[in-house]
N, CA, C and O atoms as a GROMACS GRO file, in nm:
protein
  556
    1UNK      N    1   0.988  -2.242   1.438
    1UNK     CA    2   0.994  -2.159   1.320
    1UNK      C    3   1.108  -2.210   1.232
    1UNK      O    4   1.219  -2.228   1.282
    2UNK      N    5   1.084  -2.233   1.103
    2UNK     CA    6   1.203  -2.283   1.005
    2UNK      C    7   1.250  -2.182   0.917
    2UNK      O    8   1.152  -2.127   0.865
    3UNK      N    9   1.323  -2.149   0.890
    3UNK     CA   10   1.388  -1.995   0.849
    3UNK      C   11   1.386  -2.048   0.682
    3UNK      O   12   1.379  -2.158   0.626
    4UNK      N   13   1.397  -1.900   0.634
    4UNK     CA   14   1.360  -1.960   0.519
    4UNK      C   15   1.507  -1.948   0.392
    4UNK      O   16   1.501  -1.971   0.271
    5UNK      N   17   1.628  -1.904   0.473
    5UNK     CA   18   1.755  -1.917   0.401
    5UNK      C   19   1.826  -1.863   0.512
    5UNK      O   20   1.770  -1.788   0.591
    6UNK      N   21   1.975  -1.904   0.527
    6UNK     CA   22   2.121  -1.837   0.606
    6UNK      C   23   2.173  -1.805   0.539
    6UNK      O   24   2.142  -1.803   0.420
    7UNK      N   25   2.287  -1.760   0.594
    7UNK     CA   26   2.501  -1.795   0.530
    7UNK      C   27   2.548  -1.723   0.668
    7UNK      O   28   2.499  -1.687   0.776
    8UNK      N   29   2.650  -1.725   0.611
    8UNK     CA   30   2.751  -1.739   0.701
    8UNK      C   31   2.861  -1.613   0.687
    8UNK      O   32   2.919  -1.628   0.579
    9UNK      N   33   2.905  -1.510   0.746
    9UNK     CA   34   2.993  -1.408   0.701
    9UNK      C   35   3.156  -1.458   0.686
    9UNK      O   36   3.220  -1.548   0.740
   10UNK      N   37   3.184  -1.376   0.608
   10UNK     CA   38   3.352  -1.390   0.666
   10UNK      C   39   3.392  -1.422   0.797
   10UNK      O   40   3.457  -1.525   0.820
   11UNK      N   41   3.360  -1.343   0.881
   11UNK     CA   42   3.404  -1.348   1.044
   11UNK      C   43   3.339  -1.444   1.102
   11UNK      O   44   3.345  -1.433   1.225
   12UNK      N   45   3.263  -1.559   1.056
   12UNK     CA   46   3.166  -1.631   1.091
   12UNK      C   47   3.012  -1.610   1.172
   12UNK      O   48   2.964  -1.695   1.247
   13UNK      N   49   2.960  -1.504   1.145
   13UNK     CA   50   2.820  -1.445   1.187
   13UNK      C   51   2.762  -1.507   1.099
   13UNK      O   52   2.779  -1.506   0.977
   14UNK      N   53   2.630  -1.608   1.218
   14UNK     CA   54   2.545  -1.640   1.094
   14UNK      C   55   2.404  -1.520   1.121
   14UNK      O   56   2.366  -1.440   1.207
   15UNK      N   57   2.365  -1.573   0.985
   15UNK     CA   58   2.232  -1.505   0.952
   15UNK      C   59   2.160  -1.574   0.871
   15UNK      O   60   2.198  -1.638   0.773
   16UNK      N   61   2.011  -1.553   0.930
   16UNK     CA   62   1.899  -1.636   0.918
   16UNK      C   63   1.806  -1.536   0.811
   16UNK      O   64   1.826  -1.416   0.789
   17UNK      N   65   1.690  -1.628   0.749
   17UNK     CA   66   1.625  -1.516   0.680
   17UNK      C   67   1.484  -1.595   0.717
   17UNK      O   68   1.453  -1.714   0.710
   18UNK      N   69   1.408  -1.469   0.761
   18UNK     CA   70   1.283  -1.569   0.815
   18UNK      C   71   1.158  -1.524   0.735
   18UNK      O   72   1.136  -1.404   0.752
   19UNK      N   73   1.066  -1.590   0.647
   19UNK     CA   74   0.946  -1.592   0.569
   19UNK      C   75   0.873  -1.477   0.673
   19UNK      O   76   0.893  -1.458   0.793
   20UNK      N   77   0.753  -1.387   0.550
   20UNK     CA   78   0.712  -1.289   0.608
   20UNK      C   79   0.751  -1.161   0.702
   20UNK      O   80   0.670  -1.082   0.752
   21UNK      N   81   0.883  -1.160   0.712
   21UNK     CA   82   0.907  -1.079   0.808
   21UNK      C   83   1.022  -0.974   0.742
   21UNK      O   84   1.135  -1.011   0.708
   22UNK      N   85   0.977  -0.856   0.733
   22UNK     CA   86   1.012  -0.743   0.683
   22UNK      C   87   1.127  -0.606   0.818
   22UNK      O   88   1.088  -0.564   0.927
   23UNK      N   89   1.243  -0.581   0.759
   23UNK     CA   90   1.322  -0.467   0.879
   23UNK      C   91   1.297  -0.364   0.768
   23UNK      O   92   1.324  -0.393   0.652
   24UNK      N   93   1.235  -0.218   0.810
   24UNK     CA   94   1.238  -0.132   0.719
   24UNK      C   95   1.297   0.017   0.795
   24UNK      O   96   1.243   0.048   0.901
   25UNK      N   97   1.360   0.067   0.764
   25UNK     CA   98   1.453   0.205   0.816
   25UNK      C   99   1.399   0.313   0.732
   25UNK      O  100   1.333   0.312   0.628
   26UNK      N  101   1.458   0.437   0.830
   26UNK     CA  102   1.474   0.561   0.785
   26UNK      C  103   1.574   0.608   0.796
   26UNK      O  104   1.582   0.728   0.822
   27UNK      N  105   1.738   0.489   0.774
   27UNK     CA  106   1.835   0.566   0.754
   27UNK      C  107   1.840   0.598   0.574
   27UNK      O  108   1.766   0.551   0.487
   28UNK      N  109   1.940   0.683   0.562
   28UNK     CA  110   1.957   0.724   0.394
   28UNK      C  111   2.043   0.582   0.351
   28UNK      O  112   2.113   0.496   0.405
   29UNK      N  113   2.002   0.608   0.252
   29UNK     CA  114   2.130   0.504   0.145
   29UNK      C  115   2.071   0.476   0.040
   29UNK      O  116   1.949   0.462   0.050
   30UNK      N  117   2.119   0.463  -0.062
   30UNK     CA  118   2.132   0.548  -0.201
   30UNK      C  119   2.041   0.436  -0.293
   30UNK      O  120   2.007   0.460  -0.409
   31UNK      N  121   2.005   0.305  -0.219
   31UNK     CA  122   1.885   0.236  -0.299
   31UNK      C  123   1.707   0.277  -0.269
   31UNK      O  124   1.599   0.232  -0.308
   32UNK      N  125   1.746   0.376  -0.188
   32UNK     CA  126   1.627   0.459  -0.105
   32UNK      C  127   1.562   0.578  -0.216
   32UNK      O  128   1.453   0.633  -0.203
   33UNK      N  129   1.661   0.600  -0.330
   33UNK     CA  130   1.646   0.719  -0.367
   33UNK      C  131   1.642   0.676  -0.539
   33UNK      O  132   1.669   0.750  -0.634
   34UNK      N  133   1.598   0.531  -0.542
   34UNK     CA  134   1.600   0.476  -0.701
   34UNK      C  135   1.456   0.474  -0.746
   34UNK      O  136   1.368   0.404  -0.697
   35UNK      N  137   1.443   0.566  -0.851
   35UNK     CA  138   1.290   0.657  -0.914
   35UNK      C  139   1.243   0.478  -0.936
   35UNK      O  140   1.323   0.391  -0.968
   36UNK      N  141   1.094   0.456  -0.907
   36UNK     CA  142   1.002   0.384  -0.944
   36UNK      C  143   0.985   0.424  -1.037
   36UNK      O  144   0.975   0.545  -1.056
   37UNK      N  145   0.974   0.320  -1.143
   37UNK     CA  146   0.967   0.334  -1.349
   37UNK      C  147   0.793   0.288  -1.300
   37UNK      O  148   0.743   0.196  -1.236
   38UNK      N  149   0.746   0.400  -1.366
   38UNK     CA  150   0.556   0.407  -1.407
   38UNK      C  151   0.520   0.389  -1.489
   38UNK      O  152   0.569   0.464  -1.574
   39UNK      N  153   0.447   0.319  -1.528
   39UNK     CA  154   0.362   0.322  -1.644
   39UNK      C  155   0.303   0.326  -1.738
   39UNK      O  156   0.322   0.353  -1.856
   40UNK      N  157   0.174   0.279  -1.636
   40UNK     CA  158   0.029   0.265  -1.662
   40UNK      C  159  -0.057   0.392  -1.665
   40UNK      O  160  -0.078   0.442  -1.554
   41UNK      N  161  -0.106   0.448  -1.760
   41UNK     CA  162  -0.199   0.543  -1.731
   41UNK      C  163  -0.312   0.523  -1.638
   41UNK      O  164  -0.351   0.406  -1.634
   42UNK      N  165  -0.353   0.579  -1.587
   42UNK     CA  166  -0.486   0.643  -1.512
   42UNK      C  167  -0.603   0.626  -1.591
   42UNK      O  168  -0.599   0.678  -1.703
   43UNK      N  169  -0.701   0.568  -1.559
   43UNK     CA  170  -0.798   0.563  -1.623
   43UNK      C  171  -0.903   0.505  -1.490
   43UNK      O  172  -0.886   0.414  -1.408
   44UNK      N  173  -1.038   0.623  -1.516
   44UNK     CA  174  -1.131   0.579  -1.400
   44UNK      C  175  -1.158   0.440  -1.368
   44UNK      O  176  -1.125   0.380  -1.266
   45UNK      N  177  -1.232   0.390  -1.485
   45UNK     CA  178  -1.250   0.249  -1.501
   45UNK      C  179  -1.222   0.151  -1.428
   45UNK      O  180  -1.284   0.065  -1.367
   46UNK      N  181  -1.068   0.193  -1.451
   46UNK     CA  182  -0.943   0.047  -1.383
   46UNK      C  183  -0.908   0.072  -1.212
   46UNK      O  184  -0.887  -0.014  -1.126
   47UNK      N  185  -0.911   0.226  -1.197
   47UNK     CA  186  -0.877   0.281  -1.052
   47UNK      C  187  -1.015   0.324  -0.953
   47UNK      O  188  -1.028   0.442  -0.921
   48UNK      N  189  -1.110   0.226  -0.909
   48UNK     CA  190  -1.214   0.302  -0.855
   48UNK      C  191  -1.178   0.378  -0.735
   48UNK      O  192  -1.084   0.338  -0.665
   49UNK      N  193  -1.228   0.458  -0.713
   49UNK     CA  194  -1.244   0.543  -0.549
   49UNK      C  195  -1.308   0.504  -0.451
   49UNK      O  196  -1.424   0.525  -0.486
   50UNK      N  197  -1.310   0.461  -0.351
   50UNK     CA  198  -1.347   0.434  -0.188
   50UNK      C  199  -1.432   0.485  -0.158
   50UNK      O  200  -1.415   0.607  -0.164
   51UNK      N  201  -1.540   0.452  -0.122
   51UNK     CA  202  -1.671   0.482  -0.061
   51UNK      C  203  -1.667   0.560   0.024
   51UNK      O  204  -1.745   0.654   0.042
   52UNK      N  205  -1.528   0.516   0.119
   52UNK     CA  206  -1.507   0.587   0.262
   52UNK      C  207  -1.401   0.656   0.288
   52UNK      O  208  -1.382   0.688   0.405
   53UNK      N  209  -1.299   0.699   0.181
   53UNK     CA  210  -1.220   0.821   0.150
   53UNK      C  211  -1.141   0.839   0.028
   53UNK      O  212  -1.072   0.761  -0.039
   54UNK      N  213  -1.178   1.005   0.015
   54UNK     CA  214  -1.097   1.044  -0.107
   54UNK      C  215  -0.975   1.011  -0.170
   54UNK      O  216  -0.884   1.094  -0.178
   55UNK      N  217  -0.965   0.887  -0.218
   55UNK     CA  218  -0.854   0.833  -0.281
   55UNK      C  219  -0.887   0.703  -0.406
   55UNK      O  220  -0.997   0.667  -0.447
   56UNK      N  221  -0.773   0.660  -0.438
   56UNK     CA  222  -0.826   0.580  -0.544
   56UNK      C  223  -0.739   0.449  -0.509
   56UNK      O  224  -0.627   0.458  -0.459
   57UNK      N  225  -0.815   0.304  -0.545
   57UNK     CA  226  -0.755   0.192  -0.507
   57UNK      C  227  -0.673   0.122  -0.602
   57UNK      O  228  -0.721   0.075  -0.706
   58UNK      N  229  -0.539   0.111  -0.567
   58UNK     CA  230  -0.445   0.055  -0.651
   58UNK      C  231  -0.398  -0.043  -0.580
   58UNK      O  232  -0.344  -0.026  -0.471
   59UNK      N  233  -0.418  -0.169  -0.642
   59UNK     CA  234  -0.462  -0.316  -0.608
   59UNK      C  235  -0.321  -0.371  -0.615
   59UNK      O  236  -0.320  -0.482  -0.561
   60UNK      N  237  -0.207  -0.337  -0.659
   60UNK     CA  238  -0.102  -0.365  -0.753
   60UNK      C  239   0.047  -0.259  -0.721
   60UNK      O  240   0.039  -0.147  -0.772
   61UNK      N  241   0.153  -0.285  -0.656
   61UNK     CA  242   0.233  -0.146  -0.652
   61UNK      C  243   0.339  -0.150  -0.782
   61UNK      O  244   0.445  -0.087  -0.773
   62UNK      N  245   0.312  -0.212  -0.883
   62UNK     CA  246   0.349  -0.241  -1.025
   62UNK      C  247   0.232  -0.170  -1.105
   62UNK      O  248   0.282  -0.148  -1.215
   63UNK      N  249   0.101  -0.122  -1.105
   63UNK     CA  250  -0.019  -0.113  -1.152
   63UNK      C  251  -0.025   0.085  -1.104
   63UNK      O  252  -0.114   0.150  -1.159
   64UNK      N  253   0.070   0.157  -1.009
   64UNK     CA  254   0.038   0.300  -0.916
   64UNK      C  255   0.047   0.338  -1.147
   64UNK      O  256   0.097   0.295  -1.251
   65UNK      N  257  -0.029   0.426  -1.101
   65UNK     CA  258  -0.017   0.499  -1.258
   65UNK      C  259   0.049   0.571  -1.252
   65UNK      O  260   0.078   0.610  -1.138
   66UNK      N  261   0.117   0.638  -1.377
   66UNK     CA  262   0.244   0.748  -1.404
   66UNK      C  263   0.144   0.863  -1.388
   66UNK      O  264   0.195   0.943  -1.309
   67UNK      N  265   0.011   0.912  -1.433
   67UNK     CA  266  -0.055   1.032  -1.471
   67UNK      C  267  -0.116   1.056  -1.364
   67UNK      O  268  -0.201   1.141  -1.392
   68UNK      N  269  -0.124   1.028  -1.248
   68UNK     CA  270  -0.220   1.027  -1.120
   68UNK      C  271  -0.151   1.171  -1.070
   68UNK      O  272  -0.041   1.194  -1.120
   69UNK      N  273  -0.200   1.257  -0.988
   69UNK     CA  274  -0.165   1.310  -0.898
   69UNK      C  275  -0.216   1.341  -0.762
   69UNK      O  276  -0.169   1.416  -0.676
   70UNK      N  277  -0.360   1.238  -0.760
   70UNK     CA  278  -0.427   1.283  -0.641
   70UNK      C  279  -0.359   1.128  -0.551
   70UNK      O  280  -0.255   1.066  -0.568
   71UNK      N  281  -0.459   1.111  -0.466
   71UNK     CA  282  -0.404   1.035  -0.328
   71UNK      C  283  -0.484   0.912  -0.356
   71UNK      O  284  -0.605   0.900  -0.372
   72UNK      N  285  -0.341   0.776  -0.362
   72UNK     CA  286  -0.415   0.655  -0.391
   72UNK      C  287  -0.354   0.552  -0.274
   72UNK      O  288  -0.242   0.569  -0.226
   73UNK      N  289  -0.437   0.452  -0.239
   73UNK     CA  290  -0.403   0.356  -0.170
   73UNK      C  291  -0.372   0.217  -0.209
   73UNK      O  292  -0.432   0.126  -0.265
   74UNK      N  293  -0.250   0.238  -0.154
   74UNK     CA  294  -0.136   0.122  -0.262
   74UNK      C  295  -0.126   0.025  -0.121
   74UNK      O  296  -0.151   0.056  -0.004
   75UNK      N  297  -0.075  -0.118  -0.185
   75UNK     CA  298  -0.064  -0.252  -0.089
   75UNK      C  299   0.084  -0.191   0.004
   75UNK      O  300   0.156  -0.098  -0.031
   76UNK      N  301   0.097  -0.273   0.125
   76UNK     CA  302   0.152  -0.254   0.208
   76UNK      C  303   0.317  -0.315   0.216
   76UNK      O  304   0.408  -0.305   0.299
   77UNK      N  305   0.303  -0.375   0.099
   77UNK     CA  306   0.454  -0.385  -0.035
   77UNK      C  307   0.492  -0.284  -0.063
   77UNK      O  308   0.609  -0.279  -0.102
   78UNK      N  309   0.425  -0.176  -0.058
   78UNK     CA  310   0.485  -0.036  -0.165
   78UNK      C  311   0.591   0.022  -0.101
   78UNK      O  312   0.671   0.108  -0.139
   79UNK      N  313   0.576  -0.053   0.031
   79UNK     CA  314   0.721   0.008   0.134
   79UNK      C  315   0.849  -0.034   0.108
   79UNK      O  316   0.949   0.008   0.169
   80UNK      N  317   0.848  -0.170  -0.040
   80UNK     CA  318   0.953  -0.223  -0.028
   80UNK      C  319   1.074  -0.122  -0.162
   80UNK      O  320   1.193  -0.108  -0.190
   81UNK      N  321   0.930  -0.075  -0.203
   81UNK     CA  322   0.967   0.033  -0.352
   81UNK      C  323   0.975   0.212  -0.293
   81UNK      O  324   0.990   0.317  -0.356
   82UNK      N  325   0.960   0.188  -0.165
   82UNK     CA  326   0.927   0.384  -0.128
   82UNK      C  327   1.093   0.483  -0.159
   82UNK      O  328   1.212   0.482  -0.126
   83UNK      N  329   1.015   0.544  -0.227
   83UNK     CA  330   1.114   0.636  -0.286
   83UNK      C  331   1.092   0.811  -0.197
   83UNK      O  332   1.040   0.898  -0.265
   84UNK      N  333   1.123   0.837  -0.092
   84UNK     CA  334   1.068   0.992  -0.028
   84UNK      C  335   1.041   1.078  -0.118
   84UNK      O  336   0.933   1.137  -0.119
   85UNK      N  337   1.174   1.105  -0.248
   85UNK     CA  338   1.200   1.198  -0.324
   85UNK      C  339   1.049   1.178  -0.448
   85UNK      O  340   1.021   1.252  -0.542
   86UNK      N  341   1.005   1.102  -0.419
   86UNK     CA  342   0.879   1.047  -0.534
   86UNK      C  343   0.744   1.053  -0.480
   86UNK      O  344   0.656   1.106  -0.547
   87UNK      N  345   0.714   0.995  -0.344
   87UNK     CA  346   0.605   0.972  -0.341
   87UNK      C  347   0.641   1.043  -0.175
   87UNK      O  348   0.752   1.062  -0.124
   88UNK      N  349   0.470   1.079  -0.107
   88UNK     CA  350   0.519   1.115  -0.017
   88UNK      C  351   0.391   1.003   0.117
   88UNK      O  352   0.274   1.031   0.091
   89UNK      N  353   0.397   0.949   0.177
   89UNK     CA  354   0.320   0.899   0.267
   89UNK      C  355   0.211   0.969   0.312
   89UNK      O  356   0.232   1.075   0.371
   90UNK      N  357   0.094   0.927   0.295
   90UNK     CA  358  -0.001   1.036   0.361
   90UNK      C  359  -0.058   1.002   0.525
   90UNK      O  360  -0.078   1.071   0.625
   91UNK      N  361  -0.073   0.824   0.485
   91UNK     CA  362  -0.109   0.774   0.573
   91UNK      C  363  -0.141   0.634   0.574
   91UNK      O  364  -0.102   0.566   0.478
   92UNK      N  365  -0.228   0.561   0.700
   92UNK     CA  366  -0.246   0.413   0.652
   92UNK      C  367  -0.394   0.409   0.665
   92UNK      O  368  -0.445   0.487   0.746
   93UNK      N  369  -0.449   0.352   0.617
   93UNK     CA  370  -0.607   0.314   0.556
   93UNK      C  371  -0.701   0.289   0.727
   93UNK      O  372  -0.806   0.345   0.758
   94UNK      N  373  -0.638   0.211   0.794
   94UNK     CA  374  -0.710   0.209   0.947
   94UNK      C  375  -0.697   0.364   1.022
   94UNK      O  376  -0.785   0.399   1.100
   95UNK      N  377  -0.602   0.438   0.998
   95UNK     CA  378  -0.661   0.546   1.070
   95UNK      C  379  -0.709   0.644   1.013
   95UNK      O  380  -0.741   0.743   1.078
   96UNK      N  381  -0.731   0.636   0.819
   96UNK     CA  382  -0.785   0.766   0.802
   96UNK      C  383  -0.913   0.709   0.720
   96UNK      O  384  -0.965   0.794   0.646
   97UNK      N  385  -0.978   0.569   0.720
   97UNK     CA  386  -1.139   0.541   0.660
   97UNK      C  387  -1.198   0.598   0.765
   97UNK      O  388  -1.163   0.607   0.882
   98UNK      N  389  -1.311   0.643   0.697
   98UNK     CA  390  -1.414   0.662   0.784
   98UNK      C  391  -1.465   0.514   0.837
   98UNK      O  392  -1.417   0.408   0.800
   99UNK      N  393  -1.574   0.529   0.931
   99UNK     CA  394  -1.579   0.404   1.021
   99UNK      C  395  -1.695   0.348   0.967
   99UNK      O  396  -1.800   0.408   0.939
  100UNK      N  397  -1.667   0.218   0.952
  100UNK     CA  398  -1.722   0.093   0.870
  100UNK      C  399  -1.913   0.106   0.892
  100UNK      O  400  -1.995   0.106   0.800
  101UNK      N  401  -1.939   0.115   1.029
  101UNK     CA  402  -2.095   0.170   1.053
  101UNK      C  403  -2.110   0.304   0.973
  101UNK      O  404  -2.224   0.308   0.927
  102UNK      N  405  -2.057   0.384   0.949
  102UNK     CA  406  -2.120   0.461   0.876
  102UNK      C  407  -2.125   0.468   0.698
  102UNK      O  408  -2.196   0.534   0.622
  103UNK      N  409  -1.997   0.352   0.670
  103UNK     CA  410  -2.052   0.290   0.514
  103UNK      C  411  -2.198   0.246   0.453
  103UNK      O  412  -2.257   0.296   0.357
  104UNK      N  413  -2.239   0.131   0.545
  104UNK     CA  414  -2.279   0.071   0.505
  104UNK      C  415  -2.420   0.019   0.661
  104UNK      O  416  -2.401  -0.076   0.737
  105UNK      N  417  -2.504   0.081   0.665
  105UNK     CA  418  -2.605  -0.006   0.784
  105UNK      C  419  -2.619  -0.152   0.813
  105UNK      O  420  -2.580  -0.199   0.920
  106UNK      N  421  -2.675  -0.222   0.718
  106UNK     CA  422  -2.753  -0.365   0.734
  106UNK      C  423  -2.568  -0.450   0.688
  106UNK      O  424  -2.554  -0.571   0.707
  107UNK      N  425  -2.492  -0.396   0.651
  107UNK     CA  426  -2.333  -0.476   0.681
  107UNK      C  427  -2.282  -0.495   0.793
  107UNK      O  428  -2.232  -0.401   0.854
  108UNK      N  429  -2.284  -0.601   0.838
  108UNK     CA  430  -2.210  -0.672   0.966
  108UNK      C  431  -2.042  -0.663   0.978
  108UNK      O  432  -1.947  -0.725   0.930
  109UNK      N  433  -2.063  -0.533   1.086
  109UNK     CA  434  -1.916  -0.524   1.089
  109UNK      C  435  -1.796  -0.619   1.132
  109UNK      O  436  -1.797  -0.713   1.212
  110UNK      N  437  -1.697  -0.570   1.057
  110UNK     CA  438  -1.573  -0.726   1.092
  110UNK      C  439  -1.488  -0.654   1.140
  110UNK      O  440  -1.459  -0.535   1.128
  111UNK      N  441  -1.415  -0.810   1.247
  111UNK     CA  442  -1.312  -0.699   1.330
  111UNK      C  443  -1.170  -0.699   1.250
  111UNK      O  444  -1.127  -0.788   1.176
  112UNK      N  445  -1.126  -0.609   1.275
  112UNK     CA  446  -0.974  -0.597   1.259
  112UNK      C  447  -0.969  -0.434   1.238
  112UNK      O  448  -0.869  -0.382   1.188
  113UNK      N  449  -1.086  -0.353   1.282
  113UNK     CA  450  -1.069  -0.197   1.253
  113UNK      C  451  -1.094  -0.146   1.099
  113UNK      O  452  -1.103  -0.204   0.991
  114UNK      N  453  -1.102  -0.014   1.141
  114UNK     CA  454  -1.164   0.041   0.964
  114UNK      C  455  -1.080  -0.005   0.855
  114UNK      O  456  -0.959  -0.028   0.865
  115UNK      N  457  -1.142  -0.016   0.761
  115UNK     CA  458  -1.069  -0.018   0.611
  115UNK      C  459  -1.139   0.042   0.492
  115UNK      O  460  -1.261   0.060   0.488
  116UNK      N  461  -1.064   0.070   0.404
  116UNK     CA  462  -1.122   0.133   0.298
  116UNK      C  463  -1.200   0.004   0.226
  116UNK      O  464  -1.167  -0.112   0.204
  117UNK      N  465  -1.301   0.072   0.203
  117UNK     CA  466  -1.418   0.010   0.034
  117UNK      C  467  -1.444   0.080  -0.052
  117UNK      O  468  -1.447   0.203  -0.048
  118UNK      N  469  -1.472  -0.008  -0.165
  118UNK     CA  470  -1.490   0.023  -0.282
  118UNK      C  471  -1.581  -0.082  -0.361
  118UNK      O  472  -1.557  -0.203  -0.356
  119UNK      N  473  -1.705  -0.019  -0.449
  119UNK     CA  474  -1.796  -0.093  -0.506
  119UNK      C  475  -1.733  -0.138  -0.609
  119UNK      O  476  -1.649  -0.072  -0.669
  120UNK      N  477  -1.766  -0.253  -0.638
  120UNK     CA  478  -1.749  -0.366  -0.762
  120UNK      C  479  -1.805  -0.317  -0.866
  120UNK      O  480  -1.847  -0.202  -0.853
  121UNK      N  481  -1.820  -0.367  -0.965
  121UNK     CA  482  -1.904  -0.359  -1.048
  121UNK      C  483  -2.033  -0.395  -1.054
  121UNK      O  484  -2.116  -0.335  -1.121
  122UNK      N  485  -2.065  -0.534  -0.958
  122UNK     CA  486  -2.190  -0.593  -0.935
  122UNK      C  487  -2.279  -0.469  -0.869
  122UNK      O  488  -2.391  -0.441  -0.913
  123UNK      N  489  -2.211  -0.388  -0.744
  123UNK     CA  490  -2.277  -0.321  -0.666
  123UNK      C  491  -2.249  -0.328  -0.520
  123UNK      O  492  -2.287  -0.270  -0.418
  124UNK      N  493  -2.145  -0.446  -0.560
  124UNK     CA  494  -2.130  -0.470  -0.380
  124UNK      C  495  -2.011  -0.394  -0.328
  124UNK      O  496  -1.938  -0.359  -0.422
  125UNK      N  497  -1.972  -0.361  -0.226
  125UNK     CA  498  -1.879  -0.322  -0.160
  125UNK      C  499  -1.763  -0.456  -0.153
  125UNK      O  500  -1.787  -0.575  -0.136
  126UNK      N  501  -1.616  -0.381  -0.175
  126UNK     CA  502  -1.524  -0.463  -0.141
  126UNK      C  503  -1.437  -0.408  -0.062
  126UNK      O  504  -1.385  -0.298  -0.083
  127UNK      N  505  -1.414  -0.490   0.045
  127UNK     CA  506  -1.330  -0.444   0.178
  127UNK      C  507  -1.200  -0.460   0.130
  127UNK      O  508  -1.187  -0.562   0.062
  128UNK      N  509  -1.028  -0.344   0.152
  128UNK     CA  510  -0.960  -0.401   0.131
  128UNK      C  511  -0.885  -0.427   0.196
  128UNK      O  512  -0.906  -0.356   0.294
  129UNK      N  513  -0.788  -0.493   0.218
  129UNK     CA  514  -0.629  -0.507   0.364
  129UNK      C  515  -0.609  -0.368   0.381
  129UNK      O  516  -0.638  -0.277   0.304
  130UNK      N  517  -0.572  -0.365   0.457
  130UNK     CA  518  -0.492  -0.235   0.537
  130UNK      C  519  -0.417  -0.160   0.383
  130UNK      O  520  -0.372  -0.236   0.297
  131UNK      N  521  -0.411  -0.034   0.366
  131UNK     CA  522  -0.362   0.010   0.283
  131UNK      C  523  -0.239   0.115   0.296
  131UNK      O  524  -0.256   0.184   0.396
  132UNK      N  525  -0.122   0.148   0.227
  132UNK     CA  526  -0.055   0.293   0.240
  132UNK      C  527  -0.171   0.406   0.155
  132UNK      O  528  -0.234   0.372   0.055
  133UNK      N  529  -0.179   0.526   0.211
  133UNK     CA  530  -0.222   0.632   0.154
  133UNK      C  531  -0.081   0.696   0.037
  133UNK      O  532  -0.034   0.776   0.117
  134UNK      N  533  -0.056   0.700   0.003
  134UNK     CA  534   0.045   0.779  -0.131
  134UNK      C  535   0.025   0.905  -0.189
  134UNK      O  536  -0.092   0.921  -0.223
  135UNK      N  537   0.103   1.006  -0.214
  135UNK     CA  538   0.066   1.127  -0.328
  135UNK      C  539   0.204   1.139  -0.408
  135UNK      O  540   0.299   1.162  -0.333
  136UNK      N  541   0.233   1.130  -0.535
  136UNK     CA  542   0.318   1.173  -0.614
  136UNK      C  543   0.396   1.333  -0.548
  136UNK      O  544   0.341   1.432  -0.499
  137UNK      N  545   0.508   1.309  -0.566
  137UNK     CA  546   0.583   1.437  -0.514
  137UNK      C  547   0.605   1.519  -0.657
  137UNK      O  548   0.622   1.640  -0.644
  138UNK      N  549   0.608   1.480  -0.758
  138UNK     CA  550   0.629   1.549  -0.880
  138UNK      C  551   0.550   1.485  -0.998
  138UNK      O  552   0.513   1.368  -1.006
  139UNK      N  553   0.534   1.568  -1.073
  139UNK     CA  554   0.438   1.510  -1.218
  139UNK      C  555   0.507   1.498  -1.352
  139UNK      O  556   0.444   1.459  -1.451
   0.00000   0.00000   0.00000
């Protein structure tokens, strides 16, 4: 594995920084509690809803709309912006889609467990990565 930056502390501790790999806490500290600046309005169009649960797909955690208040599923980045006091976690997309056989019959299921879909415009279903569930804590 080739790290993808160091340094070196005062006291001489080094530290490595390794590609893809994320430490995320639930201690407090005060960059935890910096309001995400919104938007984008809401508009059906741009935000479709999931075939296989009540929520809406936000493709983008730059793109969550300011006017939303129902429950949308944002990329698995949005953890790097989670604000408690703002948004509140509902859940993650593999344990609350409904199950992929009951989307869709003559679709050949793929492994990696449920995920949310959502029709295209063509008509087809689009599978997406694993998602956060989200709800606005205030409007």
């Amino acid at each position: 594995m080739t790290a993808a930056g160091f340094r070196i502390d005062e006291q001489g501790n080094k530290f490595i920084r390794v590609k893809g790999v994320r430490w995320f806490t639930n201690l407090d500290y005060k960059e935890r509690h910096e309001e995400m600046i919104l938007f984008r309005p809401y508009a059906p169009d741009k935000y479709p809803t999931y075939v296989n649960y009540p929520a809406i797909e936000v493709s983008k955690v730059a793109d969550i709309p300011c006017d939303y208040d129902g429950e949308m599923g944002v990329p698995i980045t949005f953890l790097d912006k989670y604000n408690p006091d703002q948004f509140e976690i509902v859940g993650i997309s593999s344990a609350l889609a409904t199950p992929q056989e009951n989307i869709k019959k003559q679709e050949v299921k793929r492994n990696g467990g449920d995920r949310f879909y959502y029709r295209e415009d063509n008509g087809h279903l689009k599978r997406c990565y694993d998602r956060i569930v989200i709800k606005r804590r205030r409007g």
